[in-house]
C-alpha distance (Angstrom), angle and dihedral (degrees) to the residues before:
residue distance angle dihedral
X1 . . .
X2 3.54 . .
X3 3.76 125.8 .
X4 3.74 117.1 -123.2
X5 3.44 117.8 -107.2
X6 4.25 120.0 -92.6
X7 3.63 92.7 -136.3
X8 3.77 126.4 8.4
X9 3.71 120.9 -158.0
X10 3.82 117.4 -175.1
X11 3.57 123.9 -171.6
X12 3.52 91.6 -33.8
X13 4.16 122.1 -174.0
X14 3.71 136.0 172.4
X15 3.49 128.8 -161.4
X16 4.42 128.1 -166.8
X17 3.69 106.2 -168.9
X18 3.33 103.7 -54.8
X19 4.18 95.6 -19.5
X20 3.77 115.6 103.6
X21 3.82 101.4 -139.8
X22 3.83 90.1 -179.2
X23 3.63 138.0 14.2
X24 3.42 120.5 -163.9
X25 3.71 118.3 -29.9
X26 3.39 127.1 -162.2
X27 4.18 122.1 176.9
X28 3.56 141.6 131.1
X29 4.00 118.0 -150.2
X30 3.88 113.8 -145.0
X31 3.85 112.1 -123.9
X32 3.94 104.6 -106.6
X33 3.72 89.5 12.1
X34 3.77 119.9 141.0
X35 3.88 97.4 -134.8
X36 3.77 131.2 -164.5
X37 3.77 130.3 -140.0
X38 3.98 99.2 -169.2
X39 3.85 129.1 170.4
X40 3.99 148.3 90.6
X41 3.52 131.4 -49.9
X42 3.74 97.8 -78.8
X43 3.58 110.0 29.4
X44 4.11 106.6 109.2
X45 3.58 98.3 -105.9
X46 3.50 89.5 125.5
X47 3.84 95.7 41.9
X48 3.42 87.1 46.7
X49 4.12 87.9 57.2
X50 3.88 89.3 40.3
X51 3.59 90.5 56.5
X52 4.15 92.3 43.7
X53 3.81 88.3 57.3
X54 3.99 93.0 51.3
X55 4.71 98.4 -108.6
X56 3.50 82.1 110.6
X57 3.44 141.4 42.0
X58 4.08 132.2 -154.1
X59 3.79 119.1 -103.6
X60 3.42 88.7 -145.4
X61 4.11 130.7 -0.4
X62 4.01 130.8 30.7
X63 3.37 144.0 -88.2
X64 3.83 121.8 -153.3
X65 3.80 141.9 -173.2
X66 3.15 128.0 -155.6
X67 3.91 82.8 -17.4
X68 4.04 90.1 -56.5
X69 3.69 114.5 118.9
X70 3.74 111.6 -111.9
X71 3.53 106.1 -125.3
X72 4.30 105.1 160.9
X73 3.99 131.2 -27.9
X74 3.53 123.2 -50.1
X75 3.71 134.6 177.0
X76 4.11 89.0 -102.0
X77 3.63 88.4 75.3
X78 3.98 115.3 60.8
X79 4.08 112.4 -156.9
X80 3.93 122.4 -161.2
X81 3.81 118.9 -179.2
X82 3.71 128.5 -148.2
X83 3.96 85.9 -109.4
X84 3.93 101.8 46.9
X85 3.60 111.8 -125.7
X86 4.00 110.9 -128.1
X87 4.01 144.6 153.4
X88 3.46 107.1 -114.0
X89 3.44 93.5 -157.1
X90 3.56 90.8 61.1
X91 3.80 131.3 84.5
X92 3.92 123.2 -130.2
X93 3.40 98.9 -93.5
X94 3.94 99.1 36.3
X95 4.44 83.3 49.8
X96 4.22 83.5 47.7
X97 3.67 84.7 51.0
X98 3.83 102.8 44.7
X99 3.74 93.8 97.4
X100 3.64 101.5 38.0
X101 4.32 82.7 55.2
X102 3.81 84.5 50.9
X103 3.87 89.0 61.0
X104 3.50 89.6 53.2
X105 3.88 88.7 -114.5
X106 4.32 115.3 170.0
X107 3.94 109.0 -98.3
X108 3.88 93.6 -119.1
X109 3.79 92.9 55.2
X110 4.02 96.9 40.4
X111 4.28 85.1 47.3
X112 4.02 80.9 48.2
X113 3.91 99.3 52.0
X114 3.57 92.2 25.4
X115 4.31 92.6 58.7
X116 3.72 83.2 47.6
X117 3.48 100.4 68.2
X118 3.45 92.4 35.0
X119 3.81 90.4 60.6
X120 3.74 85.7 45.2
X121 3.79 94.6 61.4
X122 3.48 97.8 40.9
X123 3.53 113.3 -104.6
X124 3.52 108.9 103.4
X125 4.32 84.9 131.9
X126 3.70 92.4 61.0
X127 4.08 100.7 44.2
X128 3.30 90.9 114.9
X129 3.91 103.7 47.7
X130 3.94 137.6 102.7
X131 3.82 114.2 -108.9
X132 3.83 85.0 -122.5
X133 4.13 89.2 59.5
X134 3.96 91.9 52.3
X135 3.94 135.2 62.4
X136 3.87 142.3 -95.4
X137 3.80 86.9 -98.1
X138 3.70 105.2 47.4
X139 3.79 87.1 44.3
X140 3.57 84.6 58.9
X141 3.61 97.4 48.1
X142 3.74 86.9 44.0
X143 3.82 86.2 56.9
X144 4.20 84.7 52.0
X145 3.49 91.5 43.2
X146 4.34 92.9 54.6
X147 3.89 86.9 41.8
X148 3.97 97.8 51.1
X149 4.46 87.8 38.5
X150 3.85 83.6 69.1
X151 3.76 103.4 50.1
X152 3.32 113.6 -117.9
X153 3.77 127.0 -176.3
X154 3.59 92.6 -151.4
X155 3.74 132.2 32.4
X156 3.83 112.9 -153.7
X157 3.97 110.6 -166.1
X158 3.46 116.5 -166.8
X159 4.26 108.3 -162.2
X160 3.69 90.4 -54.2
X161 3.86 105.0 169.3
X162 4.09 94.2 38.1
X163 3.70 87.1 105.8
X164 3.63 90.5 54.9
X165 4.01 134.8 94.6
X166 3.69 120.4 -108.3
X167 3.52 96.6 -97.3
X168 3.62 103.1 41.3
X169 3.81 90.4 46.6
X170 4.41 90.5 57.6
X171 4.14 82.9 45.6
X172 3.65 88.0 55.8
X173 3.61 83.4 40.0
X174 3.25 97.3 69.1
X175 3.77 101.1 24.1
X176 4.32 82.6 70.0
X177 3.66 97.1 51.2
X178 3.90 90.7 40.5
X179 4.55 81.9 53.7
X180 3.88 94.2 33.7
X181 4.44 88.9 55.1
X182 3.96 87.2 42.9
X183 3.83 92.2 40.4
X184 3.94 106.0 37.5
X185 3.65 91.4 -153.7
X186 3.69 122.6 152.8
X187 4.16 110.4 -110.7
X188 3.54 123.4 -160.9
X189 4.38 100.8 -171.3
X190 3.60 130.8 178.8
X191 2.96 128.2 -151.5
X192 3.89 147.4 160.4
X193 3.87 94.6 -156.7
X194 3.80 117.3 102.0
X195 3.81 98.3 -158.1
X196 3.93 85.3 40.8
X197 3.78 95.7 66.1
X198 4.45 93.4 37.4
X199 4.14 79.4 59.5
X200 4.12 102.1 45.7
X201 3.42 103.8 29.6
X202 3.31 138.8 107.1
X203 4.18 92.7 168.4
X204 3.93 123.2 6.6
X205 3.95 119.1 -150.1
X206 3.76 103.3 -146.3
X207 3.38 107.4 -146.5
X208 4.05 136.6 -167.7
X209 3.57 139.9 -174.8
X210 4.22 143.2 -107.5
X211 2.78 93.3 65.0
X212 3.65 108.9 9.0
X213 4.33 113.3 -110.1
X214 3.50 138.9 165.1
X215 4.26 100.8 -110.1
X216 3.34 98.6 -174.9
X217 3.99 144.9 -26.3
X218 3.86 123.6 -129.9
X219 4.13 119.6 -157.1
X220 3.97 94.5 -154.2
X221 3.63 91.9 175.6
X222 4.12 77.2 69.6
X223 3.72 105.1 24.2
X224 4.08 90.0 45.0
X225 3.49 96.6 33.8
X226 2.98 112.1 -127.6
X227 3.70 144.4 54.6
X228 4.00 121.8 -83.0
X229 3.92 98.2 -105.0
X230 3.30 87.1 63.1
X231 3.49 112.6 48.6
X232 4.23 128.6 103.7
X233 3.60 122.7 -154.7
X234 3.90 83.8 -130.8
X235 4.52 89.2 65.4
X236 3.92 104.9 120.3
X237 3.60 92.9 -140.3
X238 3.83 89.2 51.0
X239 3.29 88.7 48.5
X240 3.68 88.7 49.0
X241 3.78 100.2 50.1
X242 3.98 93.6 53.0
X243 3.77 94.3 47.7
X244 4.50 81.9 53.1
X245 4.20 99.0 46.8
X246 4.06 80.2 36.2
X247 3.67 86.2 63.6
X248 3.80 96.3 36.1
X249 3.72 82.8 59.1
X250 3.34 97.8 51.0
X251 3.72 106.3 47.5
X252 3.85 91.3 25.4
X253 3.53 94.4 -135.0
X254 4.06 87.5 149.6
């Protein structure tokens, strides 16, 4: 028996004014799946996530969840930015905890499942620190920590190590796929980055622009083959693949 779907989108369009953003989506997202949104500046990928996570809503079409309509944000749906959202006047652990207080849970269990995730993204050392004392990464994986504290069924990631340097972007990398395996939460990412999606992914949606479609999907964990925890940026069919959708891109012969 099949499994339902994650997120559903069906013959999904948006419309600005007078700009189509979208025209007619069709995609199914894989419970547990690690998902990428890929594409040029332009394209809807993030409108497309926007809509997913309930700020938006389709001109025309529907997106479901679990077979629910989506019909605004919920708490299901986890949403991390490419600039992580924090309080500044908060620690770590009391930003971790912000939505857990919102609930209304009791301090000793929020400190409980807040610590947890903390631990789980690695920065158990800096719990008690200011986001201004820490760096672009660990606010990042502060932001990862506060979305996985509240449970969500579905993490929606939204170019979140863009602003990073090379190196701390591949740590992050690799610190996601390490949580996502340990986690087995479904991830929606965009991203702009080629090489980015070959490494996290276990599907790409291709997308292009005027108006923005879905081209084409790629299954890497079949194409590349083999699954995303254990692929190197150095794998000649990787390397392969992103020189081909790099061209695609380029001439946009999708």
């Amino acid at each position: 028996m099949m499994m339902e779907p994650a997120i559903s989108v069906r013959g999904v369009s948006k419309i600005f004014g007078g700009f189509q953003a979208l025209r007619d989506v069709d995609l199914d997202i894989r419970q547990g799946e690690l998902h990428i949104f890929l594409g040029p500046s332009g394209c809807g990928k993030t409108t497309l996530m926007r809509m997913i996570s309930g700020f938006e809503l389709p001109s025309n079409g529907r997106i479901l969840h679990c077979g629910t309509p989506i019909t605004g944000p919920g708490p299901d749906r986890g949403l991390i930015f490419q600039e992580g959202v924090n309080f500044p006047w908060r620690t770590v652990r009391r930003n971790v905890e912000f939505g857990l207080e919102m609930k209304g849970m009791p301090k000793a269990q929020r400190a409980e499942v807040a610590q947890k995730f903390i631990d789980l993204v690695g920065l158990t050392e800096f719990a008690s620190h200011y986001p201004s004392q820490i760096s672009g990464g660990m606010k990042q994986k502060m932001a990862l920590a506060t979305a996985l504290a509240n449970d969500p069924e579905a993490l929606l990631m939204d170019e979140p190590f863009g602003a990073l340097d090379a190196q701390t972007r591949s740590v992050m990398q690799r610190e996601l796929l390490r949580i996502w395996s340990e986690t087995n939460k479904t991830i929606i990412f965009v991203t702009h980055s080629i090489r980015e999606a070959l490494l996290l992914g276990n599907r790409i949606s291709l997308f292009k622009t005027r108006p923005g479609e879905i081209a084409k999907i790629y299954d890497l964990d079949e194409e590349l083959g083999k699954p995303n925890i254990e692929r190197d940026s150095t794998d000649r069919k990787l390397v392969d693949m992103e020189g081909e959708i790099y061209r695609v891109m380029r001439d946009g012969e999708y």
